[in-house]
N, C-alpha and C positions, 0 to 999 in steps of 0.2 A: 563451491566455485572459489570460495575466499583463500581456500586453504590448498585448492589447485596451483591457486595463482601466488600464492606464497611460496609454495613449493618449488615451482617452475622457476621463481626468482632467487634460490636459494645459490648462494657464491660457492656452497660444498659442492654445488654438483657440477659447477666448471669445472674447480679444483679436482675434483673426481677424474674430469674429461681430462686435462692438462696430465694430470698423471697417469692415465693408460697410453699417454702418447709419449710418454717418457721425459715428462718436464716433473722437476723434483725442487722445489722452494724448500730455502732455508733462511727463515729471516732473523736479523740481527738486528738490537736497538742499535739506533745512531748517538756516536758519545754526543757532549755539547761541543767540541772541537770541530765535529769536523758536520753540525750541521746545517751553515752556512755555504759552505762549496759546494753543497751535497748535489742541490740543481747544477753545478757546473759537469760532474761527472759522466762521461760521455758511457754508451751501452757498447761492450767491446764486441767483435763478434767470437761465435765460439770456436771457429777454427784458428784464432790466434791465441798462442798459451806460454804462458812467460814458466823460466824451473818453477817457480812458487808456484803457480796454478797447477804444476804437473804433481807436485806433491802433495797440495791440498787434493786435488783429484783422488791421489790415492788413499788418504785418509778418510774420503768421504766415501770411499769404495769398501773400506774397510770396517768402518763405523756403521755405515746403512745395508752391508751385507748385500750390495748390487751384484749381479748377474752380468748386468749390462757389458759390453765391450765396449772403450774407450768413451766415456761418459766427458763432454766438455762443459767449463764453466763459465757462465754468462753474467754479467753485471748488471743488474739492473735495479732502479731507483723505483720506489714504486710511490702513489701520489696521496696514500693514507697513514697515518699513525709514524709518521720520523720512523720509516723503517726502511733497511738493507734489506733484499733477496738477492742472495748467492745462488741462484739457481744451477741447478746442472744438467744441462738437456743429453740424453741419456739416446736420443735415435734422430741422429740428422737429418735422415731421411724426410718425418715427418715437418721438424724444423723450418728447413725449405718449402715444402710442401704447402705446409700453411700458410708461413709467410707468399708464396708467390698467390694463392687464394685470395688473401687479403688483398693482393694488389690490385685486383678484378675488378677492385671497389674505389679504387683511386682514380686520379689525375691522371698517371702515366699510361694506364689502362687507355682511357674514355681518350687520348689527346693519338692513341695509335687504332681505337677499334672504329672510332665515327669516321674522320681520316680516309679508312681503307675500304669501308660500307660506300662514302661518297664516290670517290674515283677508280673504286674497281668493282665493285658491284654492283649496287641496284640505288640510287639518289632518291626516289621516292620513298620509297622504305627507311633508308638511314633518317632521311627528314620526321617522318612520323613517328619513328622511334626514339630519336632523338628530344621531341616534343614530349612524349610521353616520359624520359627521362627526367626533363626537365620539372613533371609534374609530382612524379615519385619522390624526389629529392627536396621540392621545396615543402611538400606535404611533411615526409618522415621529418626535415631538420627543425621545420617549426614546428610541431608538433613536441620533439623534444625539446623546444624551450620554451615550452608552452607548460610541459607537465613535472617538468627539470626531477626525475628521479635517476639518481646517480647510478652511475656500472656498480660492476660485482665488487664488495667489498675485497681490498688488502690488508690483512693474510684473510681468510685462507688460499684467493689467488695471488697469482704472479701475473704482473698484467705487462706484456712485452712488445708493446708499442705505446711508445711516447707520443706521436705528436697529437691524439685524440683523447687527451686524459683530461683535457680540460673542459670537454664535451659530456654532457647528458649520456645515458645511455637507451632510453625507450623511445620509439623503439630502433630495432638493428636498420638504418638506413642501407650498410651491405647486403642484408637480409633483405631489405625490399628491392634493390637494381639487382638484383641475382634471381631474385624470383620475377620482377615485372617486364626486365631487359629481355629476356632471354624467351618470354613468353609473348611479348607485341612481338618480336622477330617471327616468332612461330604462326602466329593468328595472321599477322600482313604479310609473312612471305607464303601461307597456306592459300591464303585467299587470290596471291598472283603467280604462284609456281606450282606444277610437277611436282611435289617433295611427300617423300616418304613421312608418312604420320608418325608409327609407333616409332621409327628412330629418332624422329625429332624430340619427342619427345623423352626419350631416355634420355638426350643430352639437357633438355633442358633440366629437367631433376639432378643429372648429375653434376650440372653446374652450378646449380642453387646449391646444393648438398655441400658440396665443397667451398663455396666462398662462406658458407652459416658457419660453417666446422671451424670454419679458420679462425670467425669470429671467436668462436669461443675457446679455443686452444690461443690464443694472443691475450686471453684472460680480457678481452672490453667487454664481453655483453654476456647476459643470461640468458638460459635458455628459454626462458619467456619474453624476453626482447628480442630474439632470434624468431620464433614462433608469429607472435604479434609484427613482424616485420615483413613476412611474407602474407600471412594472411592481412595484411595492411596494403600491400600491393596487389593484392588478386581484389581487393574490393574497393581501391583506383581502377584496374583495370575495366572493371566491373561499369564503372560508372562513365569513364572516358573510351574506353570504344565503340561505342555506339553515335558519338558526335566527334568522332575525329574525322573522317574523312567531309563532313560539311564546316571544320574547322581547318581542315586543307585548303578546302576550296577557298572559304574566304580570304586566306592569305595568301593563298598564289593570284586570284582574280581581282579582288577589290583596290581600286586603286590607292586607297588611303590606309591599307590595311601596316605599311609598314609604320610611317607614323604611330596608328595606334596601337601595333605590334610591342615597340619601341618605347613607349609612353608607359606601355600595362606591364610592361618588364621591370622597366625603372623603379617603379610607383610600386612593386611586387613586394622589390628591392628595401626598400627605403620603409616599408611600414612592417618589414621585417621583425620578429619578435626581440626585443630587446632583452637582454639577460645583464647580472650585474658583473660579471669577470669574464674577461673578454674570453673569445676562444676563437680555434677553425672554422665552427659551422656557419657565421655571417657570410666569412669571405668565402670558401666554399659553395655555396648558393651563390652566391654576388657572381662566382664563377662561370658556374653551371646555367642560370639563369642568361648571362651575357652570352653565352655559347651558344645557346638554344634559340634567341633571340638573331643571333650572326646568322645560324644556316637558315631560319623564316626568311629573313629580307636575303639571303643569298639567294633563296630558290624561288624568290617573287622575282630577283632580279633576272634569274635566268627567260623564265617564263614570259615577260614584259616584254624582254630585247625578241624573245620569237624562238629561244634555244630551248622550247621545251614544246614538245608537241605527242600526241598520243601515239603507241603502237597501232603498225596497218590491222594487225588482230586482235580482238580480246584476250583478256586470259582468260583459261590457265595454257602458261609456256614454258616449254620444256627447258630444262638449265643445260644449255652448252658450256663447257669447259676451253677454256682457249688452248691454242697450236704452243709449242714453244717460242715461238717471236711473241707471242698477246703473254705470256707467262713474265717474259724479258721486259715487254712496256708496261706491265704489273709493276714489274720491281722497280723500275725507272721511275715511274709517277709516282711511286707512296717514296723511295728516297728525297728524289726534289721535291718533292710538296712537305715533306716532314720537314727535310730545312729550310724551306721556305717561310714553314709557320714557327719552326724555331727562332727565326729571323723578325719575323713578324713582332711574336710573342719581348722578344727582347726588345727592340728598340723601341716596343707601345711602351713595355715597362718602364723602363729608361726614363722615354719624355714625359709618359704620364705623369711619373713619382715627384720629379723635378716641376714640372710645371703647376701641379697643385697643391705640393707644397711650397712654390712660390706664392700662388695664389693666397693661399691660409697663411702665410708668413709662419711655414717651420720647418725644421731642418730636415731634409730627407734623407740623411746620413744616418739620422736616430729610425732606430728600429721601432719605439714607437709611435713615430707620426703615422704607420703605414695602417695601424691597430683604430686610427679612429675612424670613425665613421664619416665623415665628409670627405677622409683623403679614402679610405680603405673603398667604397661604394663606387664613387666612380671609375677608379683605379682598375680594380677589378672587371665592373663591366663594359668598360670600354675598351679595355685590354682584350678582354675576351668577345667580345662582339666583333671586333672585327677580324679576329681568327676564326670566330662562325664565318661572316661574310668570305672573307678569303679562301676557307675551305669548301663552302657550298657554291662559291660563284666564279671569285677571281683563278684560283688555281686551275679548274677543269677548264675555264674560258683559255688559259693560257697554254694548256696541254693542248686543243686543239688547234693556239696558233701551229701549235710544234709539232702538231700531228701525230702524238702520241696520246690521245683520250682514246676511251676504251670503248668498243662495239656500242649502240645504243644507248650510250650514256646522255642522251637527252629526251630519251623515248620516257619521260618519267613524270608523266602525270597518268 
């Protein structure tokens, strides 16, 4: 087993992956001139190429005996041993590819998939999934700063994304919201809709599949951190859906349930695992945790005011597809409500930053006051809390002043 697991963690065999996808490292020491600027140097993308890139290009075509057609070359700083990768990614196709994979796993993802779950499809669903999100995420990131083994060695990868290099690498948090995401969608919308099993299924594999791969083609994680990331989620899963729906109930029913909703969030927050060089994973969590916490008391609050009441039938209910006017107030509600929470999201930030770092007496100009923890913790989730709440309560409350909420959208308990 030791030598499984040694194996699995082995950086060759990213590098291995990375170079059947047509990513080619070439690394160069850094003189002592230029290794002070070196963190200023930005990653250029590979379809912009200056004559020198064009020539170096063809040298490296010449030298490495590639095959390849039009091979471009990428700059990238990598975060071990003062060293250059010139890399040459050699099929854009996959490039893109992964890179848009990876993003499945971010911010931009989760701020356009919950969003579009709450006000055009199904709000009971998105809320418990969203929960469950919130459990994956704080599990996998403490976890990794609990066990702090670093990503794949550079060289032999090339590791091409920057802003998680400062992060742990076990296990693949991607790897577990790609495997646990896409699998409560499947078991809660199984349990309340019509839906085809074995095709659900194929999506969900081929969506895991694909944000894992990404992972390791971006050179962050091994394939034993990939591995351990999903099977780290299937046995959350494991454990949390059998008490989610009596952990529904209590926060949609109980009167003081936001309060301690609220409280256990915070408190989630703050006993946080501490590491000694700062990184994304705090405020990320701070994030996620504040978001998750927003749509609870958003969907208490609907339910309280009287806007949530059960359907006239049990399930299971067959999915209707709306006419082209419900397709049109689709599009109208996820545009105004995205800038809405655009709007939101900006001026929480705004006053928060200012105001508590009035509070702490420091400059909020300096980049890092935002890193500490007294400004960074609140910051974070009450920025984000109330874009849960906004999204799970105010926005639909306000589509149907406008008359544009979607069929049933409060049939959702």
């Amino acid at each position: 087993m030791h030598d499984l697991i040694n194996y699995l963690n082995s950086p060759h065999l990213v590098a291995a992956f990375q170079n059947i996808f047509g990513i080619e490292p070439i690394f160069e020491t850094k003189s002592k001139s230029v290794d002070e600027p070196a963190l200023k140097i930005k990653k250029r993308s590979p379809l912009k190429k200056s004559q020198n890139d064009d020539k170096n290009d063809e040298k490296c075509q010449k030298n490495h005996k590639r095959t390849f057609s039009n091979p471009k070359k990428l700059v990238n700083i990598t975060d071990h041993n003062h060293l250059i990768a010139n890399t040459l990614i050699h099929n854009r196709f996959w490039y893109y590819f992964f890179h848009l994979g990876a993003a499945m796993g971010n911010e931009i993802f989760y701020c356009l998939f919950f969003p579009f779950w709450f006000w055009n499809v199904d709000g009971a669903i998105a809320r418990k999934v969203a929960f469950m999100w919130g459990i994956f995420m704080y599990v996998g990131q403490a976890t990794k700063d609990i066990l702090c083994m670093p990503r794949p060695a550079s060289p032999p990868v090339v590791k091409l994304e920057e802003r998680y290099l400062a992060e742990y690498g076990f296990p693949s948090t991607h790897a577990m919201v790609s495997a646990g995401l896409p699998i409560s969608v499947l078991v809660l919308s199984y349990s309340r809709y019509n839906i085809d099993l074995h095709i659900s299924i194929g999506i969900v594999v081929a969506f895991c599949s694909w944000v894992s791969c990404s992972r390791l083609y971006l050179g962050m994680h091994s394939i034993l951190d990939v591995v351990a990331g999903v099977l780290y989620s299937i046995l959350v899963l494991m454990v949390m859906i059998p008490i989610l729906e009596p952990i529904d109930h209590f926060i949609l029913e109980f009167n003081y349930s936001p309060l301690i909703v609220f409280t256990v969030g915070y408190l989630l927050c703050h006993f946080y695992p501490s590491v000694r060089q700062w990184s994304t994973a705090r405020g990320d969590t701070v994030i996620i945790i504040g978001s998750v916490i927003g749509f609870s008391i958003g969907s208490y609050l609907n339910n309280k005011l009287g806007l949530l009441h059960k359907p006239d039938e049990p399930p299971l209910y067959d999915i209707h597809f709306p006419n082209a006017f419900g397709y049109f107030l689709g599009v109208l509600r996820t545009i105004l409500g995205l800038l809405l929470v655009l709007c939101t999201r900006q001026l929480f930030k705004i006053f928060l930053l200012k105001f508590l770092c009035f509070i702490c007496k420091l400059d909020h100009r300096n980049p890092d006051s935002k890193k500490q923890k007294k400004i960074e913790l609140p910051y974070n989730y009450l920025t984000y809390f109330a874009l849960g709440v906004n999204i799970a309560f105010t926005f639909p409350f306000l589509f149907r002043l406008l008359g544009i909420e979607r069929d049933y959208s409060f049939t959702e308990l």
